[in-house]
C-alpha positions as CSV (number, residue, x, y, z in Angstrom):
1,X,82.5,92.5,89.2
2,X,84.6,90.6,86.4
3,X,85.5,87.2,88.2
4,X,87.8,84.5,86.5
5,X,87.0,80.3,86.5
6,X,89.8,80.4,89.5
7,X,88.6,82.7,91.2
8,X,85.0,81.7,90.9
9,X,85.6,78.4,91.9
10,X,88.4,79.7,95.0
11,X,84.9,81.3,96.3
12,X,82.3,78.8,95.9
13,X,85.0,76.7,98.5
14,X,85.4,80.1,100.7
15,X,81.8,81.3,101.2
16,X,80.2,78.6,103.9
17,X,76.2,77.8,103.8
18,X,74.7,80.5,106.1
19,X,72.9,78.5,109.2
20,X,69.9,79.5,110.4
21,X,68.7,82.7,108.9
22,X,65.8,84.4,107.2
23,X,64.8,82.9,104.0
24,X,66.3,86.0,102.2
25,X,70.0,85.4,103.0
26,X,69.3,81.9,102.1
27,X,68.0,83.3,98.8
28,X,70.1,85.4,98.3
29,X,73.4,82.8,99.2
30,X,71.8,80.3,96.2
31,X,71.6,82.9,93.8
32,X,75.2,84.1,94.2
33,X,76.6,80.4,94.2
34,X,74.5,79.7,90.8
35,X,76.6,83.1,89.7
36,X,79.9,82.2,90.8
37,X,79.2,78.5,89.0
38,X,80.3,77.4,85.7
39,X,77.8,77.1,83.1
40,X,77.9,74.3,80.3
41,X,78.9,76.5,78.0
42,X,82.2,77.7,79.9
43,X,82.7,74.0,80.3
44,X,83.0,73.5,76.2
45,X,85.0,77.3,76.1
46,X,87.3,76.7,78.7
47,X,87.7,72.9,78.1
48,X,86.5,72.4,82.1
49,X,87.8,68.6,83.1
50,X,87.6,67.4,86.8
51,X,89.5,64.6,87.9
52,X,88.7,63.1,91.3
53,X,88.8,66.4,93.3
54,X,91.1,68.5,91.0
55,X,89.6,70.6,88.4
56,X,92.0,71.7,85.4
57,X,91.3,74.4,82.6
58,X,92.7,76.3,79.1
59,X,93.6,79.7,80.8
60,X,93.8,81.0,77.7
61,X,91.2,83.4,76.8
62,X,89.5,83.5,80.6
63,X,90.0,86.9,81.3
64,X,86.6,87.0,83.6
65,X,82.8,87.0,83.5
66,X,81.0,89.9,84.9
67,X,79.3,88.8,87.7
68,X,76.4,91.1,89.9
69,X,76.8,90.8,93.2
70,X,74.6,93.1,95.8
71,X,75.0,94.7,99.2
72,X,74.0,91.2,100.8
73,X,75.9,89.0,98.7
74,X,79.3,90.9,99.1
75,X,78.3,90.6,103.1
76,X,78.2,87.1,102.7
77,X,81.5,86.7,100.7
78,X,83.6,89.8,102.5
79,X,83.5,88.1,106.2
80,X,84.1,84.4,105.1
81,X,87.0,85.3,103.0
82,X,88.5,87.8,105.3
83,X,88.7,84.8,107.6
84,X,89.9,82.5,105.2
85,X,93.1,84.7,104.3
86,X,94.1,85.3,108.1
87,X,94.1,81.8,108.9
88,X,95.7,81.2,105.3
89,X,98.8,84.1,106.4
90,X,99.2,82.5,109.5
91,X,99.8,79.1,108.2
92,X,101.9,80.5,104.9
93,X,98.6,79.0,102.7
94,X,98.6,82.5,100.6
95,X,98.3,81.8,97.2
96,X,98.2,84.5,94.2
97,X,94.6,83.9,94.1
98,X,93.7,85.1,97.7
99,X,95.7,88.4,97.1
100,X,93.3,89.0,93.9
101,X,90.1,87.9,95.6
102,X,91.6,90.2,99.1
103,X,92.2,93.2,96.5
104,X,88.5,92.6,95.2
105,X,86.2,92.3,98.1
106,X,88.1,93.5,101.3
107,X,90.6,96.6,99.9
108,X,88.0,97.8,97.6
109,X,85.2,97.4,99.8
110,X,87.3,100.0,102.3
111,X,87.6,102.7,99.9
C-alpha cells in the first residue's frame, strides 16, 4: 500500500504496542513500525527536521512509498485506528489525514 511521510508518521502515533501476546504479533508489530519509519535516506530527500516534538517536511515530491503490509499487520492497524477516528469525530479532532488513512484501511478493508 503507497503510504506518504504524514501518513506514516500519523500511524506510528495511532498503532499502540500490543501487550501480552505471542511472540509473532510482537514480531510482526516491529516489523511493520520499521516499515512505516523514515529511512536516512527519506530524511536527506524529504529534508526531514524535528524540532522539540514537531516534525516538518518539503511535500514536494512525496507522493508515497509502497509499503507491505500482511493479514496481521493490517489487524493490528485497522482496530487501533478505527478507534482513534471515533473518538477523534466525537471531539471534532478529524483532520484530512484520518479521512485518507479511514479510506485506506477501514472502507477498503470492507469491500
Amino acid at each position: 500500500m503507497k503510504l506518504n511521510v504524514l501518513e506514516r508518521l500519523t500511524l506510528i502515533r495511532i498503532i499502540p504496542v500490543p501487550g501480552k501476546g505471542s511472540f509473532l504479533t510482537h514480531k510482526i508489530f516491529y516489523d511493520l513500525i520499521n516499515a512505516l519509519s523514515l529511512s536516512e535516506e527519506e530524511f536527506e530527500e524529504f529534508g526531514i527536521k524535528q524540532v522539540g516534538e514537531q516534525i516538518t517536511w518539503n511535500v514536494a515530491g512525496n507522493i508515497g512509498r509502497e509499503i507491505k503490509i500482511g493479514k496481521k499487520a493490517m489487524e493490528l492497524i485497522v482496530k487501533p485506528l478505527k478507534e482513534f477516528i471515533q473518538i477523534s469525530d466525537k471531539e471534532n479532532n478529524i483532520e484530512q489525514v484520518h479521512v485518507g488513512l479511514h479510506e485506506k484501511f477501514i472502507e477498503n478493508k470492507s469491500k
